[in-house]
RODO-2510 file (C-alpha; in nm, 4 decimals, decimal comma):
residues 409
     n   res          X          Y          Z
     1     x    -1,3622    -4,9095    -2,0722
     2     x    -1,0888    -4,6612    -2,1818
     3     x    -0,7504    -4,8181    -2,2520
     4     x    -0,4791    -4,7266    -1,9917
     5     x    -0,2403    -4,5164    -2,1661
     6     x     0,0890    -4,3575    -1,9870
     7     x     0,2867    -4,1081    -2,1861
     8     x     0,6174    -3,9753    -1,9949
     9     x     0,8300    -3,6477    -2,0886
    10     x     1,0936    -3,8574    -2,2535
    11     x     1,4563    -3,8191    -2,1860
    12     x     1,3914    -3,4375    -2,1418
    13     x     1,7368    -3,3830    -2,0415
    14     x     1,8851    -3,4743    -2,3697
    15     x     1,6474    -3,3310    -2,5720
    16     x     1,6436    -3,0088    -2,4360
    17     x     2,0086    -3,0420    -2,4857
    18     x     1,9392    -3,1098    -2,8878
    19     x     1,7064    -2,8180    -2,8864
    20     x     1,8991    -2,5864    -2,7519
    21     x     2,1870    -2,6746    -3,0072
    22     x     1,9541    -2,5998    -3,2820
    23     x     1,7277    -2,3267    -3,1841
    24     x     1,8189    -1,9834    -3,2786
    25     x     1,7893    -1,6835    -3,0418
    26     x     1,5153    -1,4828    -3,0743
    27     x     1,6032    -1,1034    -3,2190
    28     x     1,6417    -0,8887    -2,9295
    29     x     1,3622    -0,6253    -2,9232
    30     x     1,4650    -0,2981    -2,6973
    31     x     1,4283     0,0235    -2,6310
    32     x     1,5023     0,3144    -2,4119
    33     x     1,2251     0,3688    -2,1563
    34     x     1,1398     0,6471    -1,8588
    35     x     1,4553     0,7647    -1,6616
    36     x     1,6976     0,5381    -1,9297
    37     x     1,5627     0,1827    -1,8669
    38     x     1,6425    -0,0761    -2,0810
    39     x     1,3170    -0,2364    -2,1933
    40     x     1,2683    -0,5195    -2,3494
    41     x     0,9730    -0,7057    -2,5461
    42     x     1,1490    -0,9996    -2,6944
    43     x     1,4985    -1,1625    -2,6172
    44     x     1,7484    -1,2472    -2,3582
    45     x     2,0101    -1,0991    -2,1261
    46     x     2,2434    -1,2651    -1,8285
    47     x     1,9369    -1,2412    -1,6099
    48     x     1,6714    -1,2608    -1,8238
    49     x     1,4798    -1,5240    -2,0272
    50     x     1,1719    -1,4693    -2,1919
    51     x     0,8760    -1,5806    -2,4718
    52     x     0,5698    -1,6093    -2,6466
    53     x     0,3608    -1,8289    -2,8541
    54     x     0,0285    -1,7914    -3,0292
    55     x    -0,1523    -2,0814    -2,9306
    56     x    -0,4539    -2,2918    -3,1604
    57     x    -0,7335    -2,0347    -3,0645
    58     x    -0,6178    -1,7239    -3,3076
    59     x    -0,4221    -1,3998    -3,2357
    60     x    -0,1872    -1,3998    -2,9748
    61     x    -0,3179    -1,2290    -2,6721
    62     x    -0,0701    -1,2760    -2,4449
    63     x     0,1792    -0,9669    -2,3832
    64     x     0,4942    -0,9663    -2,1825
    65     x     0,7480    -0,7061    -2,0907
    66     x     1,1009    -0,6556    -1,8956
    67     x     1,2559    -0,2996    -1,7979
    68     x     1,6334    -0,2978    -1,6943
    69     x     1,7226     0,0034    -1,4679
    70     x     1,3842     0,0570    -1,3658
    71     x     1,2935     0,3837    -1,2856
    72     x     1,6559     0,5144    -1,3563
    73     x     1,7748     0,2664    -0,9849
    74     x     2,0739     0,0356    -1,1078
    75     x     2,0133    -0,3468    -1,1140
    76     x     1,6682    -0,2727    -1,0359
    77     x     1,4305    -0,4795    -1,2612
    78     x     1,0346    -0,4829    -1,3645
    79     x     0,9440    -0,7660    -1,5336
    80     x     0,5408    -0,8218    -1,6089
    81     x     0,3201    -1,0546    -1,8508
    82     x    -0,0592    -0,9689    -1,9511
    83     x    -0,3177    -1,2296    -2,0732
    84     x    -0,5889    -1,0636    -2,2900
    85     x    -0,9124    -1,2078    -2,3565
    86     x    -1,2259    -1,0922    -2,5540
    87     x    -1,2060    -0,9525    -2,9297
    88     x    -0,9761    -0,6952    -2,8509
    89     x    -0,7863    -0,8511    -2,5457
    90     x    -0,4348    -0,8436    -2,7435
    91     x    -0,5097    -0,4881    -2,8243
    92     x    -0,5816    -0,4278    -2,4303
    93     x    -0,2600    -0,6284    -2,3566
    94     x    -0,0173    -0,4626    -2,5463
    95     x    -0,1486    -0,1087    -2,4224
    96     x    -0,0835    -0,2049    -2,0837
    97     x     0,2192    -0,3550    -2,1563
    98     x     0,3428    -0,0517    -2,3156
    99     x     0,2188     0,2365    -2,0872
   100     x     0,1842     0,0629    -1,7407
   101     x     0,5757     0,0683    -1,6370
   102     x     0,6534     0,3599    -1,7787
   103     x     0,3352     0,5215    -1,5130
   104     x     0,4686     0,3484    -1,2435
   105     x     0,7663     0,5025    -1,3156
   106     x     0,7103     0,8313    -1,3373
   107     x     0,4580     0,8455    -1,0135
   108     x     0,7925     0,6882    -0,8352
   109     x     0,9502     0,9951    -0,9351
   110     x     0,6859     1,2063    -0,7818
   111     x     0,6276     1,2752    -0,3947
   112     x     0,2773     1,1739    -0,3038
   113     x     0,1738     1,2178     0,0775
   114     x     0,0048     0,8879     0,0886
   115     x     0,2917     0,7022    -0,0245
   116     x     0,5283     0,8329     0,2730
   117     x     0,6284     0,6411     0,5780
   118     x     0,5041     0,2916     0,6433
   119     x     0,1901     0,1641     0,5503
   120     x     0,0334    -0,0913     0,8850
   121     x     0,2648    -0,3453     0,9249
   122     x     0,4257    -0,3360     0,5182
   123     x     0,7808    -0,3135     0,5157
   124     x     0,9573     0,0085     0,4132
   125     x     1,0159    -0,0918     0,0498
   126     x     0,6696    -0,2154    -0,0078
   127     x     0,5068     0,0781     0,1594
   128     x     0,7144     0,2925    -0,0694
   129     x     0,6343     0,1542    -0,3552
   130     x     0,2382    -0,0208    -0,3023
   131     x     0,0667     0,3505    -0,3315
   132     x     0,2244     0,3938    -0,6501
   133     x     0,1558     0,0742    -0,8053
   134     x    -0,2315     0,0720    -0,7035
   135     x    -0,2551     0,4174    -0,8520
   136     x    -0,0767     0,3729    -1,1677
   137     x    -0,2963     0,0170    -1,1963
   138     x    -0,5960     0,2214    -1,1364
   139     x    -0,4922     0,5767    -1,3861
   140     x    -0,3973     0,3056    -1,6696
   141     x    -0,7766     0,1455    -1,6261
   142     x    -0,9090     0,4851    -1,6610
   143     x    -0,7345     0,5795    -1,9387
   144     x    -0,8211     0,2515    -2,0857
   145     x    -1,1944     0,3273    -2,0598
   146     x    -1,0863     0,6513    -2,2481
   147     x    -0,9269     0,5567    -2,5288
   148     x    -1,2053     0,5479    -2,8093
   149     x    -0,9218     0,3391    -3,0492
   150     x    -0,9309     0,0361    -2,7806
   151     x    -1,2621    -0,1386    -2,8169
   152     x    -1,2328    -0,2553    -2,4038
   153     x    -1,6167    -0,2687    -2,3307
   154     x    -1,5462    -0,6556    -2,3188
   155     x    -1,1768    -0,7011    -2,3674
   156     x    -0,9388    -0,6852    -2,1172
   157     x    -0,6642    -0,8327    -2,0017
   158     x    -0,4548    -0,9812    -1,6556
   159     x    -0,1271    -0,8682    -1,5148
   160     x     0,1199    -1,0315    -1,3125
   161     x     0,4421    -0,8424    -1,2685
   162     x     0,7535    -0,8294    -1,0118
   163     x     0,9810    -0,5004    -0,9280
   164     x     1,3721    -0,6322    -0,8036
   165     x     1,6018    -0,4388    -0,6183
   166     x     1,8196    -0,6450    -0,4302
   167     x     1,7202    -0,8325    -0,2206
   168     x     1,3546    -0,6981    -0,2205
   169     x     1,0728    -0,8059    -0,4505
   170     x     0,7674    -0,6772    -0,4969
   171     x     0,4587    -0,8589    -0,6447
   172     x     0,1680    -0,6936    -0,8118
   173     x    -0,1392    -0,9473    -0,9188
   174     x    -0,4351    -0,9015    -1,1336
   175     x    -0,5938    -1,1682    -1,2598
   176     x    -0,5190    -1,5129    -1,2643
   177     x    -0,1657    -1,5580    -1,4035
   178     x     0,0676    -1,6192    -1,1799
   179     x     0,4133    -1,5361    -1,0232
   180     x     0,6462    -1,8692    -0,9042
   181     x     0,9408    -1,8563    -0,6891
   182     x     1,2601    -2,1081    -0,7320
   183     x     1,4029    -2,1659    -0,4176
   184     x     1,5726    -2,4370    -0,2155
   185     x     1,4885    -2,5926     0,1000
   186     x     1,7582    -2,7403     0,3945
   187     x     1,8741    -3,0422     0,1958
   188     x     1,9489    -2,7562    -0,1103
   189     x     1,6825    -2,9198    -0,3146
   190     x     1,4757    -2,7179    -0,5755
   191     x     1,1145    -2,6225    -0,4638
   192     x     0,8073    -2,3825    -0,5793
   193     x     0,6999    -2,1171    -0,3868
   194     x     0,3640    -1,9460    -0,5039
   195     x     0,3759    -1,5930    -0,5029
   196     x     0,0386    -1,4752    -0,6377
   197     x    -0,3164    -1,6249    -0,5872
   198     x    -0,5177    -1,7006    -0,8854
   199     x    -0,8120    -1,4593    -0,8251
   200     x    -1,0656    -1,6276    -0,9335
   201     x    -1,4339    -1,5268    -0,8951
   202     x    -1,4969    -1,7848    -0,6534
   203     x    -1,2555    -1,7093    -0,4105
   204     x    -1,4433    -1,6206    -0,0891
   205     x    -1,3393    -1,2479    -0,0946
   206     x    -1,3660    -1,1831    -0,4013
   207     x    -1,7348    -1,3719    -0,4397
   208     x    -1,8126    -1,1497    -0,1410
   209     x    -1,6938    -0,8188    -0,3232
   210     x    -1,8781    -0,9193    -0,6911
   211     x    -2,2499    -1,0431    -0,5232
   212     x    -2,2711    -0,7310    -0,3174
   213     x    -2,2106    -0,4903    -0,6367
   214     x    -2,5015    -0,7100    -0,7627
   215     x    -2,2804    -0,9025    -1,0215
   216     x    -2,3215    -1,2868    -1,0495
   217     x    -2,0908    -1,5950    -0,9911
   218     x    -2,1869    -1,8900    -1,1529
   219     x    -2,1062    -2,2159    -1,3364
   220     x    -2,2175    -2,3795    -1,6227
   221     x    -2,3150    -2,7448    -1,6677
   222     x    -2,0579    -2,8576    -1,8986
   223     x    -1,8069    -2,6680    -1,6678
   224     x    -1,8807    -2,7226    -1,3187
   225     x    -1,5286    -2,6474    -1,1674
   226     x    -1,4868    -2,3218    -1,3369
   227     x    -1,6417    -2,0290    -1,2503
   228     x    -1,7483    -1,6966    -1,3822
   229     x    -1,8909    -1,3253    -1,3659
   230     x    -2,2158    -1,2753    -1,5125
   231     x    -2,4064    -0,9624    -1,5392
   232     x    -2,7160    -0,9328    -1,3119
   233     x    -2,9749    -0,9720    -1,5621
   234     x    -2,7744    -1,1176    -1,8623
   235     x    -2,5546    -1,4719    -1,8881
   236     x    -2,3282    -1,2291    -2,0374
   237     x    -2,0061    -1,2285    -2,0466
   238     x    -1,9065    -1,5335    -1,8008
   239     x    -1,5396    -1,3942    -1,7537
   240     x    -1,3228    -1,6584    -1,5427
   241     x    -1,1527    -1,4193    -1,3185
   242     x    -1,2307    -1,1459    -1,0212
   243     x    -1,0088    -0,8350    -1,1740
   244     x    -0,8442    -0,7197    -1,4640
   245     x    -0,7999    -0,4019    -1,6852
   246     x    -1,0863    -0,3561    -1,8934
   247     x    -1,4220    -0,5328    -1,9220
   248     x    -1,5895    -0,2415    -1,8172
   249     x    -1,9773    -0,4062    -1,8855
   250     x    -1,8783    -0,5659    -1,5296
   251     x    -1,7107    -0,2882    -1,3494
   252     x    -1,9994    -0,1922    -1,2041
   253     x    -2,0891    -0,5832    -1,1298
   254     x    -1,8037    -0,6314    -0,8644
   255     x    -1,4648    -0,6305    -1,1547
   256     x    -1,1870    -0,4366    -1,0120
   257     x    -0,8416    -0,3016    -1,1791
   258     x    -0,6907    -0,2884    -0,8146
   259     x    -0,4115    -0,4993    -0,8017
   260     x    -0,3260    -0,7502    -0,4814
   261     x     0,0373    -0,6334    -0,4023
   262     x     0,2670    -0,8147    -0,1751
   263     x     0,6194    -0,7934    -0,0735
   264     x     0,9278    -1,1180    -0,0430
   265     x     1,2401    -1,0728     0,1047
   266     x     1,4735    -1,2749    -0,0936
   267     x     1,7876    -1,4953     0,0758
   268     x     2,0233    -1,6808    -0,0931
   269     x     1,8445    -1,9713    -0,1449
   270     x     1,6113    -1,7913    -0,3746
   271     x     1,7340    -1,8430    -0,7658
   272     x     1,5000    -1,7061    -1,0126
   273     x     1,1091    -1,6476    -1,0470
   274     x     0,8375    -1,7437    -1,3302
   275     x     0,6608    -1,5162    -1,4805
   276     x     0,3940    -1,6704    -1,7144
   277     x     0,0116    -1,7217    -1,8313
   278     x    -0,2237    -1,9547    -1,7849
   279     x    -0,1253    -2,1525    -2,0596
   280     x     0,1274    -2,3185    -1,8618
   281     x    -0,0084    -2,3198    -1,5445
   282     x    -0,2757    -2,5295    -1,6606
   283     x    -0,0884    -2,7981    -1,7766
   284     x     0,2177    -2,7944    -1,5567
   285     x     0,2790    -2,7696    -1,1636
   286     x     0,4701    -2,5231    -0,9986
   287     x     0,7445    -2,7443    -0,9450
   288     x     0,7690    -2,8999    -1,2715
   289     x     0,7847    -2,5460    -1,4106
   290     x     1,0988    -2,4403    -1,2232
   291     x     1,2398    -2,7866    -1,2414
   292     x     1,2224    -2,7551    -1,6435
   293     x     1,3492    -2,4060    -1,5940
   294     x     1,6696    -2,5419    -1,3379
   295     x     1,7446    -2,7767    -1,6138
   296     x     1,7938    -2,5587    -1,9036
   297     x     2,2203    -2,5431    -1,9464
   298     x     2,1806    -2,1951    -2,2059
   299     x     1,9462    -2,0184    -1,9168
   300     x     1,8694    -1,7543    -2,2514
   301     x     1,6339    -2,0624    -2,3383
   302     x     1,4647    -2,1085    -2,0274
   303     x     1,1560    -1,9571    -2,1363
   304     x     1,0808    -2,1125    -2,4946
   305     x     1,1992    -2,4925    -2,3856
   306     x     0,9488    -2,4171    -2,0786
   307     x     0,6921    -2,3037    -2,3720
   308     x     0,7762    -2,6252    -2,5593
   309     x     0,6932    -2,8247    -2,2779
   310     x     0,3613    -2,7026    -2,1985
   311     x     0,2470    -2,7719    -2,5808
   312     x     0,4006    -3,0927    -2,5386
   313     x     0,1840    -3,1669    -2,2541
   314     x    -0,1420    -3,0036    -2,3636
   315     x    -0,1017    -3,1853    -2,6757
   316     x    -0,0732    -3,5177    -2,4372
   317     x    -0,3702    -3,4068    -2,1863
   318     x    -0,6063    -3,2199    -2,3882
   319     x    -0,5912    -3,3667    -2,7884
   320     x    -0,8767    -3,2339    -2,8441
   321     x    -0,8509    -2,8626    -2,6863
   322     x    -0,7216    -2,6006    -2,8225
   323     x    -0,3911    -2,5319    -2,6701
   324     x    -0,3852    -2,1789    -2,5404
   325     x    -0,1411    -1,8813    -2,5904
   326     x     0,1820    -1,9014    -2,3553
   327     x     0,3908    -1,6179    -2,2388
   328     x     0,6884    -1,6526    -1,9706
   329     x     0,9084    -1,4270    -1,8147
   330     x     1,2123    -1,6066    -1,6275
   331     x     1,4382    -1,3429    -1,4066
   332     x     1,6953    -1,4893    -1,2741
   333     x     1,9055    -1,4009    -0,9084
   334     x     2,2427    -1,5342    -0,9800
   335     x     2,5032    -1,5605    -1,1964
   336     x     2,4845    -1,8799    -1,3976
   337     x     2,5701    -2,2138    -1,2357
   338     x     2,7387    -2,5354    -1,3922
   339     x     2,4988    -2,7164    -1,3023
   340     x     2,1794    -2,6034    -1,1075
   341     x     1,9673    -2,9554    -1,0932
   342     x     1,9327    -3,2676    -1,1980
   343     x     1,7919    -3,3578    -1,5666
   344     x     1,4381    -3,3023    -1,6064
   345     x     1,3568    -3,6838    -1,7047
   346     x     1,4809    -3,7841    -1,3321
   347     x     1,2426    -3,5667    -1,1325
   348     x     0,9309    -3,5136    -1,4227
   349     x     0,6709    -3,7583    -1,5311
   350     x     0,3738    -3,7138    -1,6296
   351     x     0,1592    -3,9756    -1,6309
   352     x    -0,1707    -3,9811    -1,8785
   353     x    -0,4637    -4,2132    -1,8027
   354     x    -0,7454    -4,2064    -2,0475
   355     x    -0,9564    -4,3276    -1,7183
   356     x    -0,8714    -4,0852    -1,4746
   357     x    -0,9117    -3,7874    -1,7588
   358     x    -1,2763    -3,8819    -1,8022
   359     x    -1,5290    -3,6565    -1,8049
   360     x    -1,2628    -3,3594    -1,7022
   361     x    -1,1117    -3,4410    -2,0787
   362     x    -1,1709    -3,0929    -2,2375
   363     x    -1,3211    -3,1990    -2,6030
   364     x    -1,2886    -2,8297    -2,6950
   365     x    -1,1406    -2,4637    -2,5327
   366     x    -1,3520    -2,5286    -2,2027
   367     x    -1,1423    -2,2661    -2,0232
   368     x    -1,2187    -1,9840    -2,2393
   369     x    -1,2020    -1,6375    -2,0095
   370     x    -1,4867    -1,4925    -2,1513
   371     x    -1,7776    -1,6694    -2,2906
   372     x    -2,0239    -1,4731    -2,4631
   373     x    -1,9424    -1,0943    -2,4891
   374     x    -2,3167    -1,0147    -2,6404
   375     x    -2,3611    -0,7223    -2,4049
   376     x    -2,5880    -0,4308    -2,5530
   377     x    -2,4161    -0,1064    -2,4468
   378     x    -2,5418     0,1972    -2,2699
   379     x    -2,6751     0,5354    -2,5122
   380     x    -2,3977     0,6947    -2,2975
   381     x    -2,1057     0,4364    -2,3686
   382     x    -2,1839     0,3507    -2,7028
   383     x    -2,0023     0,5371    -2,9997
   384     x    -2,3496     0,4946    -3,2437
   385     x    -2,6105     0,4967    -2,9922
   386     x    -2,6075     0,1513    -2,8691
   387     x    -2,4334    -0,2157    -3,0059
   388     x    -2,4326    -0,5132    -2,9486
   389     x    -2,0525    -0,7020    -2,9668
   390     x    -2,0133    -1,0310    -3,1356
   391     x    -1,9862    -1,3342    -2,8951
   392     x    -1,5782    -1,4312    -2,7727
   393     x    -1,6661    -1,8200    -2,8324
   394     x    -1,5059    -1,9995    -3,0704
   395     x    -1,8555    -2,1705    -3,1624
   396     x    -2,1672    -2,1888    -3,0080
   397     x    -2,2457    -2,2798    -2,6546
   398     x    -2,5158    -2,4261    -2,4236
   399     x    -2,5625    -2,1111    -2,2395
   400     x    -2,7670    -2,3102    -1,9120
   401     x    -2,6095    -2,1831    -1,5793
   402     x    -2,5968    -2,3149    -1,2248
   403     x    -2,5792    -2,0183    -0,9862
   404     x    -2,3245    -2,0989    -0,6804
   405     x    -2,4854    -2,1089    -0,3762
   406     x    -2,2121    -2,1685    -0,1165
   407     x    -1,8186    -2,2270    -0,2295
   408     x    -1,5885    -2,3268     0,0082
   409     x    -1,2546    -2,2185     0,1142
***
């Protein structure tokens, strides 16, 4: 019998306040971007909090990215994080995250016939921006595949990212990170709103999309609840999402780069979105993220303390895992509050029993994105004829499959 064992987020509140006494700001990282926007890689401003930490499984893959004065529009904002997996998926992620906004930019700044007028029932800002962000998502995957300097055959990487103006904002989703609104409800309490959907493989429509290009969605024995796109005739590579930039050995197997773009009109009881990988999201809820977020007094923290947290809690869940890289973008609606919530130890607790973890206990990185990346190349795509890449695990798996037969809603 496994001992009963509950662990809570002690006295958050105060330590966050100790934390935040003692740790230092990051150095700002920024540049000048297309048409003058401010962008920046690392750092804070009055609206802006954001971070990244290398987790336990080697490089840091995650990428993240903010651009002030997007496009050359005043107080308009573009704020995106990337996820890479695979041997290369930091390389992947920080060539998106350097080249994506600035293409976006520039097609704004062109007149394209498609993008004119109103697209079905979109509204007028989304339609006149949704052309431009599918292209420029589907010109950066190309050029990806081009560039002989990015090994991307299986590498790749997600994107979640937001364009502000007012009161309008835009949401573009590859992937499976994820984009979480702060807003309140009638009795002015704080509450999640999910803005993205995790598209994962065995989503209905995207299962539909990947086992009619003849790709395969499957799971494996020791991980039942997560699956993955195999190749039609190889278990090879077993990536844990339904689109992304790169990983061309499945683009022809039902991957696409083509984001899912949606539009939110924001009120005044909106007050800031989360940006961030999967790294927190599988450790935290939506509404503990925003409540440790709301709780924050130097909002230029937000992001770290919220980083802090999740390691905390992986470290509580999962002591055997390793904990996984962590980026966050926090953009913030209004000028700072007083006080925007409550403490964090009133409304958080997490509660650890060794007997309801189980067999769902991960003893090592079960939610690796890709699995094995041994995929022989074509003649034609292969720089010396024809390789073979080393495997993405971390050590060697039981590669025994279970293919999916029916998944439900």
């Amino acid at each position: 019998m496994g001992q009963c064992c509950s662990c809570h987020i002690q006295s958050y509140h105060v330590e966050n306040r100790e934390e935040e006494r003692e740790v230092k700001h990051e150095e700002d990282i920024t540049f000048r971007g297309h048409a003058g926007a401010h962008v920046r890689l690392q750092g804070s401003s009055k609206f802006v909090s954001m971070y990244t930490q290398q987790g336990k499984k080697g490089t840091n893959q995650d990428a993240m990215t903010v651009w002030e004065n997007f496009s050359g529009a005043k107080d308009t904002f573009f704020c995106a994080v990337f996820d890479g997996h695979g041997p290369s998926g930091h390389k992947v992620a920080r060539y998106i995250r350097d080249v994506l906004p600035a293409k976006i930019s520039m097609l704004n700044n062109k007149s394209y016939a498609n993008a004119e007028g109103k697209i079905g029932n979109d509204h007028p800002f989304l339609s006149s921006w949704k052309y431009k962000i599918i292209k420029s998502f589907e010109e950066m995957d190309d050029e990806l595949e081009g560039d002989a300097s990015i090994e991307s055959y299986c590498s790749g990487t997600t994107s979640v990212s937001i364009l502000r103006k007012g009161e309008h904002l835009i949401i573009s989703n590859l992937g499976d990170s994820r984009a979480v609104l702060c807003t309140r409800d009638d009795k002015d309490q704080l509450i999640s709103e999910q803005l993205t959907v995790d598209l994962k493989p065995n989503l209905p429509r995207e299962m539909e999309r990947i086992k009619s290009c003849q790709g395969r969605v499957l799971a494996m024995d020791k991980e039942p609840n997560v699956y993955r796109i195999w190749m039609p005739d190889e278990d090879c590579p077993g990536l844990a999402m339904a689109r992304a930039f790169g990983d061309f050995c499945l683009k022809d197997f039902g991957l696409i780069s083509t984001p899912e773009v949606t539009y939110k009109k924001l009120t005044q009881r909106d007050e800031f979105v989360v940006l961030a990988t999967d790294g927190i999201w599988d450790v935290l809820s939506n509404n503990e993220v925003v409540r440790i977020v709301a709780s924050v007094k130097k909002r230029s923290l937000a992001a770290k303390l919220l980083v802090d947290q999740a390691v905390r809690v992986w470290r509580y869940k999962y002591p055997c895992a390793k904990i996984d890289d962590c980026a966050v973008v926090c953009l913030f609606f209004k000028h700072p509050r007083p006080l925007l919530t409550k403490s964090i130890s009133e409304v958080t607790e997490i509660s650890l029993n060794h007997t309801e973890l189980g067999a769902n206990a991960r003893t090592d990185d079960g939610l690796d994105t890709v699995l094995n990346c041994k995929v022989e190349e074509s003649p034609e795509n292969a720089p010396n004829g024809g390789v073979q890449l080393d495997s993405a695990t971390h050590r060697p798996r039981k590669r025994t499959v279970k293919k999916v037969d029916q998944v439900g809603d």
